[in-house]
C-alpha positions as CSV (number, residue, x, y, z in Angstrom):
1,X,12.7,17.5,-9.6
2,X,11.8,17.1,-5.9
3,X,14.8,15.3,-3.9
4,X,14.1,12.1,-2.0
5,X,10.6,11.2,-4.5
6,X,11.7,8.5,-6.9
7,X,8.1,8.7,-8.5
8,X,7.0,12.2,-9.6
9,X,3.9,13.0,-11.2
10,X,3.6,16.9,-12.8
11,X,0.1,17.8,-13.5
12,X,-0.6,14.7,-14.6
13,X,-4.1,14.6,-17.3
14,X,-5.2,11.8,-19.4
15,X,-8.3,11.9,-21.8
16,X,-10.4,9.2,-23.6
17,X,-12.5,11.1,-25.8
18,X,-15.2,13.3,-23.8
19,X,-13.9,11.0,-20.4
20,X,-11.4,12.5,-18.5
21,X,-9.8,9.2,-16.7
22,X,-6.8,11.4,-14.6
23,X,-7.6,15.5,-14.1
24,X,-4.2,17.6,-13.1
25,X,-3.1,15.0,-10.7
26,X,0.5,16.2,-9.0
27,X,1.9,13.5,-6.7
28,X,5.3,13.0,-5.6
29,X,6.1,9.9,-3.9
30,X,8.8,9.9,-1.1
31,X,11.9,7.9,-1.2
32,X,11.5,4.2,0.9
33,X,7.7,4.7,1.8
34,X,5.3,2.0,0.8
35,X,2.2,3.9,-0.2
36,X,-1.4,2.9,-1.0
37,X,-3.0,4.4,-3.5
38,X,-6.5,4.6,-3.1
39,X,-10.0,5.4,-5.2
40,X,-13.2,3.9,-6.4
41,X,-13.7,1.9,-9.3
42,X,-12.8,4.7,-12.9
43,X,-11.1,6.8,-10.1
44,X,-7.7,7.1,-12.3
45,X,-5.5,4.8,-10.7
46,X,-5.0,1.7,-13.0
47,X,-4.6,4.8,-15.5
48,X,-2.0,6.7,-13.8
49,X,0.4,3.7,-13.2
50,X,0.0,2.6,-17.0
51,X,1.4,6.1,-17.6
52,X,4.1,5.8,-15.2
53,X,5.0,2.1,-16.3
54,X,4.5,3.5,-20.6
55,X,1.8,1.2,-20.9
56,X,-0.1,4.1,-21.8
57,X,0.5,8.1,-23.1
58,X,-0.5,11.2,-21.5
59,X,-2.4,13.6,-22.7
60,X,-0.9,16.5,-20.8
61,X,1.6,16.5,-18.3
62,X,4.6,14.8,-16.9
63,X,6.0,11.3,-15.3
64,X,9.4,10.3,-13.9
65,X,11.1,8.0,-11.6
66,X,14.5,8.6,-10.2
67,X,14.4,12.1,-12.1
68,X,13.8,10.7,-15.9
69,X,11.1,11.5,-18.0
70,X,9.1,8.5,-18.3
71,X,8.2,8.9,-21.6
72,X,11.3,11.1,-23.0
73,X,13.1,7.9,-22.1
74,X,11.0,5.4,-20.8
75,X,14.2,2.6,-20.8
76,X,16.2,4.6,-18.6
77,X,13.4,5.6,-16.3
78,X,12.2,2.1,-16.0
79,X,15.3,0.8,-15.2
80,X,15.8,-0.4,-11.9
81,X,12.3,-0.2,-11.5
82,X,9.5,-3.6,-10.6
83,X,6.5,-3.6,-11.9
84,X,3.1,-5.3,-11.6
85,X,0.5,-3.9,-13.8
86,X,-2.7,-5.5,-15.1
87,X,-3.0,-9.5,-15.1
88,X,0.7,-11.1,-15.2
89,X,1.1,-13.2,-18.4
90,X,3.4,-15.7,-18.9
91,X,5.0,-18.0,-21.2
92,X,2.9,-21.1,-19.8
93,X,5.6,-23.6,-21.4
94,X,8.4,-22.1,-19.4
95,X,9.5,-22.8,-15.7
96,X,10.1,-20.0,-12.6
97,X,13.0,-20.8,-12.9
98,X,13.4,-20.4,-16.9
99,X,11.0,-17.2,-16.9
100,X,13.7,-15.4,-14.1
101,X,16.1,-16.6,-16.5
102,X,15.0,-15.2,-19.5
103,X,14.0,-12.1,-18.2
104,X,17.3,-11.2,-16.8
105,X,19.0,-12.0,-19.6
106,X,16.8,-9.2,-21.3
107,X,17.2,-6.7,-18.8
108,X,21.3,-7.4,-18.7
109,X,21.9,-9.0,-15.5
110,X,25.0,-11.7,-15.4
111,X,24.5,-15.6,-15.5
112,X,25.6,-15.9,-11.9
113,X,23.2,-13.2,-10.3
114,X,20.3,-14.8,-12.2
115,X,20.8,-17.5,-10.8
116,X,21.8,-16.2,-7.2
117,X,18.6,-14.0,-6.9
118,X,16.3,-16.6,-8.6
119,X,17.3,-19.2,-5.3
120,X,16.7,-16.1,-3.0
121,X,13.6,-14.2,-4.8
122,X,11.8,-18.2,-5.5
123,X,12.0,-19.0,-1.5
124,X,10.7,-14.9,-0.6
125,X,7.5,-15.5,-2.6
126,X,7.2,-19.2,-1.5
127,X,7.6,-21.0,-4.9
128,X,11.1,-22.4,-5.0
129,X,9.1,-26.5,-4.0
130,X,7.8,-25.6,-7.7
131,X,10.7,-23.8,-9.5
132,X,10.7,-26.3,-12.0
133,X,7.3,-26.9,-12.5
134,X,5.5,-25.6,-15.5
135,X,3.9,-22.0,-15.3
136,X,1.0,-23.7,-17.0
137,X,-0.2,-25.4,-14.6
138,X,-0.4,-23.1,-11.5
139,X,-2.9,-21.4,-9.8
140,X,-3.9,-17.6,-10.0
141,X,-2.1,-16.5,-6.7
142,X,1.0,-19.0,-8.1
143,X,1.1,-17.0,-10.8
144,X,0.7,-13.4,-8.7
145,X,3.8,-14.7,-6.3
146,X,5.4,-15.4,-9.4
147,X,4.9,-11.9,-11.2
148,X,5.9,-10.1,-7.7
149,X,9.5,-12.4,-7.7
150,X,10.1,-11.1,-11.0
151,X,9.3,-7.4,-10.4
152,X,12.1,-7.5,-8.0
153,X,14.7,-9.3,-10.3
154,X,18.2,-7.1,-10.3
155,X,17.3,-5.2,-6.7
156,X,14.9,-2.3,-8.1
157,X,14.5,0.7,-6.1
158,X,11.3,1.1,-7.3
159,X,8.2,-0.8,-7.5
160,X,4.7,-0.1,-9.1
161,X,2.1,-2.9,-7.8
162,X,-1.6,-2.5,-9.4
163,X,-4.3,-4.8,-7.1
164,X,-1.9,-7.3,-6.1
165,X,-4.6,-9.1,-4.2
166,X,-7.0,-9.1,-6.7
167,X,-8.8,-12.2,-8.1
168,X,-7.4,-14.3,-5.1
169,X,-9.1,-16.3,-2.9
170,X,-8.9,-15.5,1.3
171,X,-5.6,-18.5,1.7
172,X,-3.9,-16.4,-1.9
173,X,-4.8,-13.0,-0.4
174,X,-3.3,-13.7,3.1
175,X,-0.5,-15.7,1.4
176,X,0.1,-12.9,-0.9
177,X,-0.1,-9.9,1.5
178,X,2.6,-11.7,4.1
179,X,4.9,-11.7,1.2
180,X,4.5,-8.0,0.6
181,X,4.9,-7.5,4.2
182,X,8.3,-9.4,4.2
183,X,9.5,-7.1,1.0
184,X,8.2,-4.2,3.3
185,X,10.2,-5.3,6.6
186,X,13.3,-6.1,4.5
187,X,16.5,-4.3,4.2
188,X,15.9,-3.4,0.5
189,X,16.6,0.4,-0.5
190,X,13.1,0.3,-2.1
191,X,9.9,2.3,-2.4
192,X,6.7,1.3,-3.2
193,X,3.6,2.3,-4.9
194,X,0.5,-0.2,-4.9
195,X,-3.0,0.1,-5.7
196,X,-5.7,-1.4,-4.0
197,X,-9.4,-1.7,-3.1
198,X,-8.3,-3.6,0.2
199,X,-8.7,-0.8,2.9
200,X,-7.7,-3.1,5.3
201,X,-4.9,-4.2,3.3
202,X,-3.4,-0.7,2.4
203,X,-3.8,-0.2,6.8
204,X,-1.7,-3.4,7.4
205,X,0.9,-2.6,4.7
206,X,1.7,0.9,3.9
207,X,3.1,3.9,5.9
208,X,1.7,6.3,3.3
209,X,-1.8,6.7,1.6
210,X,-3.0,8.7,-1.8
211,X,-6.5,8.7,-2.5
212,X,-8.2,9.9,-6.0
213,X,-11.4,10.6,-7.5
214,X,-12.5,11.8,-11.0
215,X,-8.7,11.5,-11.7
216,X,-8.1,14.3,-9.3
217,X,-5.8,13.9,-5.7
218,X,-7.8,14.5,-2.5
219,X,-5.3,13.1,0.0
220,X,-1.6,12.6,0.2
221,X,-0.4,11.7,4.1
222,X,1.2,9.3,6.7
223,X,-1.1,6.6,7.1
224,X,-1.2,7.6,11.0
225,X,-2.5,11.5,10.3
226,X,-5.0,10.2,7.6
227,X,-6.0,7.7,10.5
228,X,-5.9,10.2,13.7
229,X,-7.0,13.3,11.8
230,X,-10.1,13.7,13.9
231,X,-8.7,11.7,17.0
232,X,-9.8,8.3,17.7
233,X,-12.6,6.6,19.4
234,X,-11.8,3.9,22.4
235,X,-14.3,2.0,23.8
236,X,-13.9,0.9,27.4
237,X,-15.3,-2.1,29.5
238,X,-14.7,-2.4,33.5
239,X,-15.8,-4.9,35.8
240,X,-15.4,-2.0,38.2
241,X,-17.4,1.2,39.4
242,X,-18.1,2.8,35.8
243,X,-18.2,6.3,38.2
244,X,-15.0,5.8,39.3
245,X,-13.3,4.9,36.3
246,X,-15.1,7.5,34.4
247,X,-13.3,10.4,37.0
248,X,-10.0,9.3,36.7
249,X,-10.0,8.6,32.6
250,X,-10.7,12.5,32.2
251,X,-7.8,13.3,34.6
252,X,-5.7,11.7,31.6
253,X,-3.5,13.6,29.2
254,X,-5.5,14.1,25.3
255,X,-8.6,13.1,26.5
256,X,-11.2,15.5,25.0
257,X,-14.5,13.3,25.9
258,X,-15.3,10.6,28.1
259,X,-19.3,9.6,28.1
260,X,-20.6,6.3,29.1
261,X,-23.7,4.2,27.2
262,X,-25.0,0.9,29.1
263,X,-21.7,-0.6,29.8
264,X,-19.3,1.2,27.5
265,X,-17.2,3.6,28.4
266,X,-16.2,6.0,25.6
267,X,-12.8,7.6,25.7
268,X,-12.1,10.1,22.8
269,X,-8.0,10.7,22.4
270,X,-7.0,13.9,20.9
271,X,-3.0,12.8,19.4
272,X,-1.4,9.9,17.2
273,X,-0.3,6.2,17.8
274,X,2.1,7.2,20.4
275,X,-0.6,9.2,21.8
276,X,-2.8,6.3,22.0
277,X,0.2,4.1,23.5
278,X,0.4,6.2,25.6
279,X,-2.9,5.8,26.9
280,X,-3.3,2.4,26.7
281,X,-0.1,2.5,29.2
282,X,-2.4,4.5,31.4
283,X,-5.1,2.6,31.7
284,X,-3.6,-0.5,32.9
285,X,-1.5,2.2,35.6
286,X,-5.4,3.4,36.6
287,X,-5.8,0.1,38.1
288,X,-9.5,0.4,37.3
289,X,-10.2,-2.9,36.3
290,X,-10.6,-2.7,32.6
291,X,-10.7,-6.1,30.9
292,X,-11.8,-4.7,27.5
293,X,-10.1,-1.9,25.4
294,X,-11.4,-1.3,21.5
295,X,-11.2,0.6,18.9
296,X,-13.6,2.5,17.4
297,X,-14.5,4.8,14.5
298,X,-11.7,7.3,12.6
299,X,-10.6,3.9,10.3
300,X,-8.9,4.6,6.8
301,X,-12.2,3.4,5.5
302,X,-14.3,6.3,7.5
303,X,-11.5,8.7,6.1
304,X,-11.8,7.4,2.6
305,X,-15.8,7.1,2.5
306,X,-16.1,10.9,4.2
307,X,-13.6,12.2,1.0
308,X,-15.1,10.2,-1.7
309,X,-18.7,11.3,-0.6
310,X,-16.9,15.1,-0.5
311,X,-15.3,15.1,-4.1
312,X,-19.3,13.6,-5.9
């Protein structure tokens, strides 16, 4: 077992029939990192955390969080872990409140910290005005904010999220995504593993990104060297001599290009974010008068497109 990866995944292969849905994947996850994990639609994703959560068996290989076999013993690897896989479902009769209840009775946890963590986990996810209210009668992102509050019933370390975001409308998704960003900024010993189509959501949440196609991994990194692998792209505006400006923006540290088209001046930084802080830092010390600064180019989603169209 690797030290400091509470999800491990060992050559990882799962077959329906003639379709192979996950090929030799090997992934370890790293201790407190919120990673996205990324693919197209049949990739192996929604497969691979069905195996890991023993919704499903593999055909070949090995699973296990926090160093147990998922399934050799699938109650004591799942335990102390979160999880959010598929469509939540519900006993519609039953309250937030009675459905935290009830599920930490199953899972062992004492009368008193039920009912400590339901107050706490109720007003994280936004629901505690409708604790009491029927389950039956909420909405699709209700009922998402109320399968994430009991995926971290009992303090897990771990937690498995499959589309979180999906189905919702723009209000449930932005709703949705400030509550995982809360859980992310929080002082919980936890890591995370979430899948997602939302590029721009796995950019604004995780540190980490895993990307797969025809069930095999293409990509495990920080989010920042998936993001600044090739450099990045800034695009310049000045309501001063483009000449000038363009003379003293090469005289600046990890500048590999600087080219101007119409108006725009094109500025391509050789480094990471700190690099690019860095820069920005230098601009406004230029004294040039630049009154627009954008990004362009070298996005997760140009990274992710360039490897997908790779592995056809």
């Amino acid at each position: 077992m690797s030290e400091g990866c509470p999800i491990e995944i060992h050559g990882l292969r799962k077959v329906y029939g003639s379709f192979i849905a996950v090929d030799d994947l090997n992934l370890n996850i790293e201790k407190n990192s919120f990673t996205g994990f990324l693919g197209p639609n049949g990739a192996g994703k929604s497969t691979t955390l069905k195996i890991l959560t023993n919704l499903t068996k593999a055909t070949e290989g090995n699973v296990y969080i926090n160093g147990i076999d998922v399934n050799a013993d699938p109650k004591a690897a799942l335990r102390g872990t979160g999880t959010v896989v598929e469509t939540p479902e519900f006993y519609t009769y039953l309250t937030p409140a009675e459905t935290f209840r009830y599920i930490g009775q199953i899972i062992g946890m004492s009368s008193e910290s039920i009912k400590t963590q339901t107050d706490e986990i109720l007003e994280e996810v936004k629901m505690t005005e409708w604790k009491d209210n029927r389950i039956g009668t909420f909405s699709k992102g209700m009922r998402q904010r109320i399968a994430i509050g009991q995926a971290l019933l009992d303090d897990p370390g771990v937690i498995i999220l499959d589309e979180p975001t999906s189905g919702l409308d723009p209000r449930g998704t932005a709703e949705m995504r400030q509550i995982l960003k809360n859980i992310r900024d929080s002082d919980r010993d936890l890591t995370v593993l979430m899948s997602s189509h939302m590029l721009y959501e796995v950019s604004d949440l995780c540190d980490r990104v895993a990307m797969i196609n025809h069930g095999k991994l293409l990509l495990h990194d920080s989010l920042d060297k998936v993001m600044f692998s090739s450099g990045r792209k800034i695009i310049l505006r000045t309501v001063g001599s483009i000449d000038e400006a363009v003379s003293k923006l090469r005289g600046l540290d990890n500048i590999s290009d600087v080219s101007v088209q119409g108006k725009e001046i094109s500025v391509h930084l050789d480094g990471d974010r700190e690099d690019q802080v860095r820069l920005m830092k230098d601009v406004v010390a230029l004294d040039i008068g630049i009154y627009s600064l954008a990004q362009s180019g070298n996005t997760l989603e140009d990274r992710y497109l360039d490897l997908i169209k790779e592995s056809r």
